[in-house]
C-alpha positions as CSV (number, residue, x, y, z in Angstrom):
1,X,-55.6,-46.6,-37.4
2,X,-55.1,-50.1,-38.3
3,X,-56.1,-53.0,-41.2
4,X,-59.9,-53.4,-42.2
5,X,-62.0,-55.9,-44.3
6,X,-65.1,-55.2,-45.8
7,X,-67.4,-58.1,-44.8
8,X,-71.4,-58.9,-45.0
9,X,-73.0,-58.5,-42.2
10,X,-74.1,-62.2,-42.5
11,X,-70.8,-62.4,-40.8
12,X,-72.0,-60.6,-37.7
13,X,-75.5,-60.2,-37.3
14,X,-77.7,-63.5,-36.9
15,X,-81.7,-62.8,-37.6
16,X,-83.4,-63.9,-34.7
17,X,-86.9,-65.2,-35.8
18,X,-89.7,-66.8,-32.9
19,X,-92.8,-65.8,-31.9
20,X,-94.9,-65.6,-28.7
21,X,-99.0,-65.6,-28.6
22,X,-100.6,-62.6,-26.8
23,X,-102.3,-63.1,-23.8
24,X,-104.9,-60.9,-23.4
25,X,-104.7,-60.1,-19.3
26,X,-101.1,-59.2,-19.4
27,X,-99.6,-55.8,-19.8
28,X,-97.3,-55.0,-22.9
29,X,-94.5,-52.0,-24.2
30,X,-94.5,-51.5,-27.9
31,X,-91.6,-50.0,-30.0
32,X,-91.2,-47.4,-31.9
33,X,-88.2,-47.4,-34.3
34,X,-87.4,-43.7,-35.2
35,X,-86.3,-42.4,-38.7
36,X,-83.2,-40.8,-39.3
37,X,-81.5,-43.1,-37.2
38,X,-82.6,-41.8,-33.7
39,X,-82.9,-44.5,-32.2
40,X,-85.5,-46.6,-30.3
41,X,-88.1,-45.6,-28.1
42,X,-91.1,-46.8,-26.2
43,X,-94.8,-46.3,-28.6
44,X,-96.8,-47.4,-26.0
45,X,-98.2,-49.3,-23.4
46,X,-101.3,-51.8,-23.7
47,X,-103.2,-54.3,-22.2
48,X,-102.9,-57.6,-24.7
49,X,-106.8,-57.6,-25.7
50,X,-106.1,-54.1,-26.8
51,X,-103.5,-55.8,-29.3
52,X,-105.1,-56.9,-32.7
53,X,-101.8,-59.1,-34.1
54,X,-102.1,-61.9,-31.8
55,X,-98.4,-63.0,-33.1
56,X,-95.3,-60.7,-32.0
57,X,-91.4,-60.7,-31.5
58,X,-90.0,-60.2,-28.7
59,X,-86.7,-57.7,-28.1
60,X,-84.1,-58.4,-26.3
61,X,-81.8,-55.2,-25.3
62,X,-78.7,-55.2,-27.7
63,X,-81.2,-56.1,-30.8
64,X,-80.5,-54.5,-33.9
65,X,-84.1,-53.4,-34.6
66,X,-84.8,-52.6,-38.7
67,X,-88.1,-51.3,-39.9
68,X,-89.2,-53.5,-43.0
69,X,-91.0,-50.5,-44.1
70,X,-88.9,-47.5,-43.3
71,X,-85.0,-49.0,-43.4
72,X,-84.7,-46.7,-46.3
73,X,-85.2,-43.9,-43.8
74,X,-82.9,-44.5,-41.4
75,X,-85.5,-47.1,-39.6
76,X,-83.1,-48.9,-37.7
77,X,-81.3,-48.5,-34.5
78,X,-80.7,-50.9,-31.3
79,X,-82.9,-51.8,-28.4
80,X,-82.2,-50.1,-25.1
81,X,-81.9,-52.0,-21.9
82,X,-85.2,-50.4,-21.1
83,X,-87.4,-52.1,-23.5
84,X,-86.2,-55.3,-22.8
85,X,-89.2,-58.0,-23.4
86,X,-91.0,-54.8,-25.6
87,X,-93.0,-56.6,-28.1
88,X,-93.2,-55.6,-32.1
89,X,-94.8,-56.9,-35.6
90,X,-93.6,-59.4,-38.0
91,X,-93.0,-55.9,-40.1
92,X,-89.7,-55.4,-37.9
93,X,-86.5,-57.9,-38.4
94,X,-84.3,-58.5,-35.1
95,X,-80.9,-59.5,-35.2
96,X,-78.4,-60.7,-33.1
97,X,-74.8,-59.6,-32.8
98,X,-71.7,-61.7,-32.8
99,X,-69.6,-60.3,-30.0
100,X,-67.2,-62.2,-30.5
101,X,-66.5,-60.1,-34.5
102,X,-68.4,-57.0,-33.3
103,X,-69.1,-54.8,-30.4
104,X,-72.8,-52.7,-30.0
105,X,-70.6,-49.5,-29.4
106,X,-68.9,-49.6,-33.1
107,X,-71.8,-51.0,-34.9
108,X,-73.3,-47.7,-33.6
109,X,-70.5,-45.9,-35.1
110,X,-71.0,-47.9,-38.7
111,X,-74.8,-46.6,-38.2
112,X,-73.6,-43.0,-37.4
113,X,-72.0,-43.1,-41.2
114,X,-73.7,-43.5,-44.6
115,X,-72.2,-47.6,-45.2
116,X,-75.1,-49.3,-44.3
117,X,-77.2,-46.5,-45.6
118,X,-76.4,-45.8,-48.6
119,X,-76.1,-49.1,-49.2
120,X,-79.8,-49.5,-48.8
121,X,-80.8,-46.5,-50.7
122,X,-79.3,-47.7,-53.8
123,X,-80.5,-51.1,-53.8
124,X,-84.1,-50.5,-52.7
125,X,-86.6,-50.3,-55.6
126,X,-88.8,-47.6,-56.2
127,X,-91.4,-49.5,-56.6
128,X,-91.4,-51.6,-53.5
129,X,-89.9,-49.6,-50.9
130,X,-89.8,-52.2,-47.8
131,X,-86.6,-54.5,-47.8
132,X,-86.1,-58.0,-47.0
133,X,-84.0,-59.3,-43.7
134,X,-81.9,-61.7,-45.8
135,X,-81.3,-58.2,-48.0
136,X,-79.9,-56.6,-45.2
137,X,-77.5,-59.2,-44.2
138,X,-76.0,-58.7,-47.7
139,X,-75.2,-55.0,-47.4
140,X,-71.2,-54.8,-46.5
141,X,-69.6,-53.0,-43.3
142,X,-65.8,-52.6,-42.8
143,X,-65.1,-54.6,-40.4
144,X,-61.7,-54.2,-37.4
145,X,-60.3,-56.4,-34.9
146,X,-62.4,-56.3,-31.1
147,X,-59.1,-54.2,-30.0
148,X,-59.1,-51.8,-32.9
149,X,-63.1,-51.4,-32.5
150,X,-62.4,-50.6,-28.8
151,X,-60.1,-48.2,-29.6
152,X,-62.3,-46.1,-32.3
153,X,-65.4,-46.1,-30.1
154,X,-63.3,-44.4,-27.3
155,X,-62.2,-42.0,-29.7
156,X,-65.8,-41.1,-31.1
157,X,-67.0,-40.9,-27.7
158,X,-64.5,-38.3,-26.3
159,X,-65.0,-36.3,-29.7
160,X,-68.9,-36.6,-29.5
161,X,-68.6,-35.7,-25.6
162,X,-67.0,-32.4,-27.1
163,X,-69.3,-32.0,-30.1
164,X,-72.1,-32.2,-27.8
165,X,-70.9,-29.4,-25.0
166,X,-69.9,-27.8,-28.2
167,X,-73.2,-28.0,-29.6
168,X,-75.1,-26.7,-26.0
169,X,-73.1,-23.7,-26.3
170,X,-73.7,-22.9,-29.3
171,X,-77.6,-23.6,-29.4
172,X,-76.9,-21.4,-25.9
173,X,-76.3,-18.5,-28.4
174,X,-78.6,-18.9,-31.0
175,X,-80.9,-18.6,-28.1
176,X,-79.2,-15.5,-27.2
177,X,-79.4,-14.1,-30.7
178,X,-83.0,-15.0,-31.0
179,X,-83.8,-13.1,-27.7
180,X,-81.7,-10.1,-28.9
181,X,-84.0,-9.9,-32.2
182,X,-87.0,-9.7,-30.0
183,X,-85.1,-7.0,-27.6
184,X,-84.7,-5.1,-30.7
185,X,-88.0,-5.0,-32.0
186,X,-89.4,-4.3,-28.7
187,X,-87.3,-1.4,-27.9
188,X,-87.9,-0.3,-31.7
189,X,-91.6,0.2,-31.2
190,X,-91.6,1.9,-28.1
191,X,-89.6,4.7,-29.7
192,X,-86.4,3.9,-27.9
193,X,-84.1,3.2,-30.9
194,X,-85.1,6.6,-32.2
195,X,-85.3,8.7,-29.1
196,X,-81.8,10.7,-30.1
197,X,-82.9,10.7,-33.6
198,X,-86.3,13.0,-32.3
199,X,-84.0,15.4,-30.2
200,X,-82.4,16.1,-33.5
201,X,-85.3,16.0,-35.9
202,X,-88.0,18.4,-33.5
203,X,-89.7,19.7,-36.4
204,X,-90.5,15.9,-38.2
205,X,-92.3,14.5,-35.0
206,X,-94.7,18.1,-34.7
207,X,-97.8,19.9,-35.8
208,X,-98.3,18.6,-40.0
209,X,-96.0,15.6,-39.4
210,X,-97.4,14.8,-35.8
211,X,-99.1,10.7,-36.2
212,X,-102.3,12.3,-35.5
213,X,-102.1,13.9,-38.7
214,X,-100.8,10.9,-40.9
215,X,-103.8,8.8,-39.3
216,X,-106.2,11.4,-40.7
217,X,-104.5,11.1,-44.1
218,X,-104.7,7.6,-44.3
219,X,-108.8,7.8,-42.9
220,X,-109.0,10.1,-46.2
221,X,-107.2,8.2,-48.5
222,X,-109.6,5.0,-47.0
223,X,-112.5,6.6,-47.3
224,X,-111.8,7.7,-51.2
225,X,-111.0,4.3,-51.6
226,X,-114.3,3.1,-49.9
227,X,-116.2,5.5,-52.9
228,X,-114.6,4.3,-55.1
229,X,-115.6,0.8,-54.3
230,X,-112.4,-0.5,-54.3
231,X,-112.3,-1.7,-50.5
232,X,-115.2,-2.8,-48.3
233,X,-116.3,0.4,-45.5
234,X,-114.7,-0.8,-42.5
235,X,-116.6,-1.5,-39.5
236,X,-117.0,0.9,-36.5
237,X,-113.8,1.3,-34.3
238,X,-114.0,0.9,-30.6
239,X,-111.8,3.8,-29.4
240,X,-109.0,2.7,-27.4
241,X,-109.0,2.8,-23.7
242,X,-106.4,3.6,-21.1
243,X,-106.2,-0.2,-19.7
244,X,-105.1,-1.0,-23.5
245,X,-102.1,1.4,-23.9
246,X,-99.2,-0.9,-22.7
247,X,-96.7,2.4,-21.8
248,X,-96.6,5.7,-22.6
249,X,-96.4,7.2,-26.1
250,X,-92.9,9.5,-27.2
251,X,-93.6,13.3,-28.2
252,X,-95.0,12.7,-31.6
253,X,-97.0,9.3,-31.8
254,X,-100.4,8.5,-31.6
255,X,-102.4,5.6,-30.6
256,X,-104.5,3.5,-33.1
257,X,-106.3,0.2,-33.7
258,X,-104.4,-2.1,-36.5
259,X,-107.9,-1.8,-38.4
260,X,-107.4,1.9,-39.1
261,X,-103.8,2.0,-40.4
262,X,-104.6,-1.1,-43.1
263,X,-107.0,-2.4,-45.4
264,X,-108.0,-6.1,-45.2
265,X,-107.9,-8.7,-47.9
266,X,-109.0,-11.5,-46.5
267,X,-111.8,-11.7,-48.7
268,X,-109.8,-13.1,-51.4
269,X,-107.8,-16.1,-49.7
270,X,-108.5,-19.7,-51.1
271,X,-107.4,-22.7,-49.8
272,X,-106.8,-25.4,-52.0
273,X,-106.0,-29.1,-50.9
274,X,-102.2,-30.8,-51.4
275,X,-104.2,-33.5,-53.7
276,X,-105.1,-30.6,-56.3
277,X,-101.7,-28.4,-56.2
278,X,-99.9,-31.6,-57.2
279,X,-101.8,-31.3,-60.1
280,X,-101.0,-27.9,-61.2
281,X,-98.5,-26.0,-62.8
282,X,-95.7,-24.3,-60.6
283,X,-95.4,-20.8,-60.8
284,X,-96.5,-18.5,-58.4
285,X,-96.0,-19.0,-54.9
286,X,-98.6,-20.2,-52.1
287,X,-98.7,-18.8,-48.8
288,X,-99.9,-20.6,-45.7
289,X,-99.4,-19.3,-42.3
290,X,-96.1,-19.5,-41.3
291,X,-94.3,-18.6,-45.8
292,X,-94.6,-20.3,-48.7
293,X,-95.2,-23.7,-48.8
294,X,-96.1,-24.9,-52.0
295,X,-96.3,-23.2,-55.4
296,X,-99.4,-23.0,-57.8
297,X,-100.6,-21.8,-61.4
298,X,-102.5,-18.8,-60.4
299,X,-102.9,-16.3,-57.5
300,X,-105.2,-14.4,-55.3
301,X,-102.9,-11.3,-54.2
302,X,-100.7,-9.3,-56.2
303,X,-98.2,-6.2,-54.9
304,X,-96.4,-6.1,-51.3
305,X,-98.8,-6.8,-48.9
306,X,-98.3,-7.8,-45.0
307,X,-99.4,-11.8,-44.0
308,X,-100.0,-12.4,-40.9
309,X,-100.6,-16.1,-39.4
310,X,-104.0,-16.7,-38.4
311,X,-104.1,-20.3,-36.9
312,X,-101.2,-22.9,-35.6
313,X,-98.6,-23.7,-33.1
314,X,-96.6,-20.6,-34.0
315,X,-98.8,-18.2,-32.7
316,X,-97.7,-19.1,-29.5
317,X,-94.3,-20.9,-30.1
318,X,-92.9,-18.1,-32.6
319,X,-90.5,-20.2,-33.7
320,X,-90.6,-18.3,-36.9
321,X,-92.1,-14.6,-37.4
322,X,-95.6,-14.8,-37.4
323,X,-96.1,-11.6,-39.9
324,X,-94.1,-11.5,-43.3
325,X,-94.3,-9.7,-46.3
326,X,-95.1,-10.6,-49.5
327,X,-94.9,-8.9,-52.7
328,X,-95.5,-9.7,-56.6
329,X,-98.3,-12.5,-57.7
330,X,-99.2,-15.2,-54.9
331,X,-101.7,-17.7,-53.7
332,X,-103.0,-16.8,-49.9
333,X,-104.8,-19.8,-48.6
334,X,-107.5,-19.6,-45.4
335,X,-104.7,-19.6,-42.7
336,X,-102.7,-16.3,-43.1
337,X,-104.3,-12.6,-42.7
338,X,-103.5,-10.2,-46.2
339,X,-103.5,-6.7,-44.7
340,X,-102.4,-3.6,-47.0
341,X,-100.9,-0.4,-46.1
342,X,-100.6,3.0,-47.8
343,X,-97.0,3.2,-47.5
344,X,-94.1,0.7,-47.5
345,X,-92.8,2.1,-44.5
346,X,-96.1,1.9,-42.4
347,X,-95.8,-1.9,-43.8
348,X,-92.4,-2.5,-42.8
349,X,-93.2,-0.6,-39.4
350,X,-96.3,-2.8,-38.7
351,X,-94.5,-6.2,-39.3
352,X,-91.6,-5.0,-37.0
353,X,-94.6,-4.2,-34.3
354,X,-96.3,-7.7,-34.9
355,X,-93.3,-9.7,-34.6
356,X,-92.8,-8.1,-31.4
357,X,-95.7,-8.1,-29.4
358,X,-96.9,-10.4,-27.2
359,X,-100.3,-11.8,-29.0
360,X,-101.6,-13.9,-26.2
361,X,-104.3,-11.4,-25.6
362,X,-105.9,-12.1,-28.8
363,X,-105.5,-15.8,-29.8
364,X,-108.1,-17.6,-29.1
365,X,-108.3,-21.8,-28.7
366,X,-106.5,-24.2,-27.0
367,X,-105.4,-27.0,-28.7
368,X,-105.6,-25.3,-32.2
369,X,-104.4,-21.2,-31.5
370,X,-106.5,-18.9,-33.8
371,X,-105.9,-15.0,-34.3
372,X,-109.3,-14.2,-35.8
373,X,-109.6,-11.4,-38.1
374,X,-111.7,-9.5,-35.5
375,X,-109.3,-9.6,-32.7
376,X,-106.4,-8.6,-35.4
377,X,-107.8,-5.5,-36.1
378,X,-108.6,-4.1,-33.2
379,X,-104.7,-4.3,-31.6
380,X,-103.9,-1.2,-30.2
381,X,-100.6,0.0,-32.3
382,X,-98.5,2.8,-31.5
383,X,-98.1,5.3,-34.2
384,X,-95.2,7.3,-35.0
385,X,-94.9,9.9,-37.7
386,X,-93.9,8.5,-41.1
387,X,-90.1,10.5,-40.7
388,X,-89.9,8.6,-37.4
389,X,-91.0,5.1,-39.1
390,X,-88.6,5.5,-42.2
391,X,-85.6,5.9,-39.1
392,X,-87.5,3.2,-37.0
393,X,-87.2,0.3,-39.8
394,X,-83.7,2.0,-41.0
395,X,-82.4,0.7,-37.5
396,X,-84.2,-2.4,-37.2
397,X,-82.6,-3.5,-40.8
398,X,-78.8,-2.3,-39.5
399,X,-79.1,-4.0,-36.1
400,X,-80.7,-7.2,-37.6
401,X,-78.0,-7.3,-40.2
402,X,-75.6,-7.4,-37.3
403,X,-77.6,-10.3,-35.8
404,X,-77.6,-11.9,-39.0
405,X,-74.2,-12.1,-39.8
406,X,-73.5,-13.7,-35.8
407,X,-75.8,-16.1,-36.2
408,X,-74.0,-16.6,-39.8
409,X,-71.2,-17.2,-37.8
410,X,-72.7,-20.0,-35.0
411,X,-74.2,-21.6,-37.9
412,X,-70.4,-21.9,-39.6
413,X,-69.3,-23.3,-36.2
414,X,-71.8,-26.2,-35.8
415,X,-70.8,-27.1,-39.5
416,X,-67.3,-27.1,-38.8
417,X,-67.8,-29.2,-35.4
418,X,-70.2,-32.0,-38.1
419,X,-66.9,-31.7,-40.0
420,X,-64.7,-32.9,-37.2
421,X,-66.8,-35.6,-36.4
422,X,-66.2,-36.7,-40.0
423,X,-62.9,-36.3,-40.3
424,X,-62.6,-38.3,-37.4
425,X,-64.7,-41.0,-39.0
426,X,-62.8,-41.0,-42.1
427,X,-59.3,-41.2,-39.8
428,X,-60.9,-44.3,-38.1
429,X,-62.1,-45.9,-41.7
430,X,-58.7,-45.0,-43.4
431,X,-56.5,-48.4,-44.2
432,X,-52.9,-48.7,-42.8
């Protein structure tokens, strides 16, 4: 590409100090400087008596904008044209760029690689994590001719044109494959993935194997347990009316209410604060409402049991599945449901059928979505015989595996498109 130096960039940035006073009648935008390296955006707007810090900067559009607090972040990025005259603290340092040794367009570049970065990671101390603005006017930046800059920022920008159509289409497929998971699981519990398998298997979907007859067993097996006083007596079940049933059962099933296939164990959650795990050992893991999130020194559950999230965004977003298994020793906090079931494949069966239903019905809140405990229970489930369950999950595991290994595949695409966009840096960087 062409001869570099490596220079300071004393050389091309100039630290724009000055002040103004506040006045309190006049309207004023705030900035936000975003971490990572994404860039600059508007905070806020707000009238100047609303403004404690009397003194401010003033951006200009073009500013090289670094967080005193967060550079070692990525809190730094340049002003856009539409915060022009936004206003910030003495905690932000503005600089100024030479044009005539540098251009905004491959400065951005330089920001898009690890030089300047890096550069302050290694030098910051751990002990004081804020940096100084004469301490980022020593970090060094290769450094081309105007011409040569021109010339790599019009490469990067076709190249990140393509990454970026590149990358809608491929986000445009992992939407796809998300949509197909949920296709799956919704044609799984309505008996449709198994309907050949029923034509072939008559006598595992009638009379002793009929639903009806494994919900009876497991209404036994409860009630033995409930003598033995090793599970709480459930409360009474509303049966389930016809407005409830969502379609029409296959030969074979039966409906009933989540309550009556499982066996709570909420009883035994615990939360316990960030500010105490810290302080414990690490061993088994702690469940919140959407996995694990944190490990501790002792646990509340032990053996597979189905968690289901009781609280957060995710009840409604499902950007992740809301019901998961667990199995072993863990720590269940206040914000996941613990049901048991009789049988692995009942379990397996029921998370397929949580993950798939729309729970809208039965979260309550606004701001804060909750799936209480009550309203859990009483979902209407439909019931297939345990043959029919064992052939349900069989082809939800094949056909996820399938969607597993495509989205495998979209994933090793975006990472090869990153890797183009770095070769293409290094080709830019490379001497001679």
């Amino acid at each position: 590409m062409g001869e570099w130096k490596t220079v300071k960039l004393a050389e091309v940035l100039l630290h724009r100090k000055g002040y103004i006073i506040i006045n309190n009648d006049e309207e004023y935008s705030l900035c936000r400087v975003q971490l990572h390296r994404r860039g600059v955006v508007l905070r806020e707007k707000k009238m100047g008596y609303q403004i404690k810090t009397k003194k401010q900067q003033v951006c200009k559009a073009g500013d090289l904008i670094v967080a005193e607090m967060d550079a070692k972040f990525g809190g730094y990025g340049f002003i856009p044209n539409h915060l022009e005259g936004a206003i910030v603290s003495s905690h932000y340092y503005l600089y100024e760029l030479d044009k005539n040794k540098i251009t905004q367009e491959y400065f951005e570049i330089l920001i898009k690689t690890d030089f300047i970065q890096n550069q302050i990671e290694a030098k910051g101390s751990t002990n004081y994590s804020s940096i100084r603005a004469w301490e980022f006017l020593d970090y060094e930046i290769p450094l081309f001719s105007i011409t040569l800059q021109n010339i790599i920022a019009t490469k990067y920008s076709k190249h990140s044109r393509f990454r970026e159509d590149f990358g809608i289409e491929l986000n445009a497929q992992l939407n796809y494959l998300s949509q197909l998971r949920q296709a799956v699981l919704r044609e799984a519990i309505k008996g449709k993935l198994t309907a050949e398998w029923r034509k072939q298997n008559p006598k595992l979907i009638c009379g002793y194997n009929h639903a009806s007859k494994l919900l009876e067993k497991i209404k036994v097996e409860k009630e033995r347990l409930i003598k033995e006083d090793r599970i709480k007596k459930d409360k009474p079940i509303v049966p389930i009316s016809d407005a409830e049933k969502p379609f029409n059962l296959p030969a074979g099933w039966a409906w009933c209410r989540l309550g009556e296939v499982s066996i709570n164990k909420d009883e035994y959650r615990e939360p316990i604060a960030q500010s105490i795990r810290e302080r414990k050992e690490k061993i088994y893991d702690y469940y919140g409402a959407s996995g694990i999130i944190d490990k501790i020194d002792g646990y509340t559950h032990e053996g597979k049991n189905l968690l289901i999230g009781e609280d957060g965004a995710n009840l409604v977003a499902r950007s992740t599945p809301v019901a998961f298994i667990a199995d072993g020793k863990y720590w269940v906090n206040n914000h996941a449901h613990v049901l048991g079931l009789l049988d692995d494949t009942t379990l397996f069966f029921i998370k397929s059928y949580i993950n798939a239903i729309d729970l809208m019905p039965y979260i309550t809140g606004g701001f804060q979505p909750k799936l209480s405990q009550a309203n859990l229970l009483i979902i209407p489930v439909p019931f297939p015989s345990l043959a029919e369950q064992q052939a349900i999950v069989e082809r939800v595991d094949m056909l996820m595996s399938m969607v597993d290994e495509l989205e495998k595949q979209v994933s090793e695409r975006k990472k090869q498109s990153e890797m183009l966009m770095q070769s293409v840096l290094r080709e830019a960087f490379a001497k001679g």
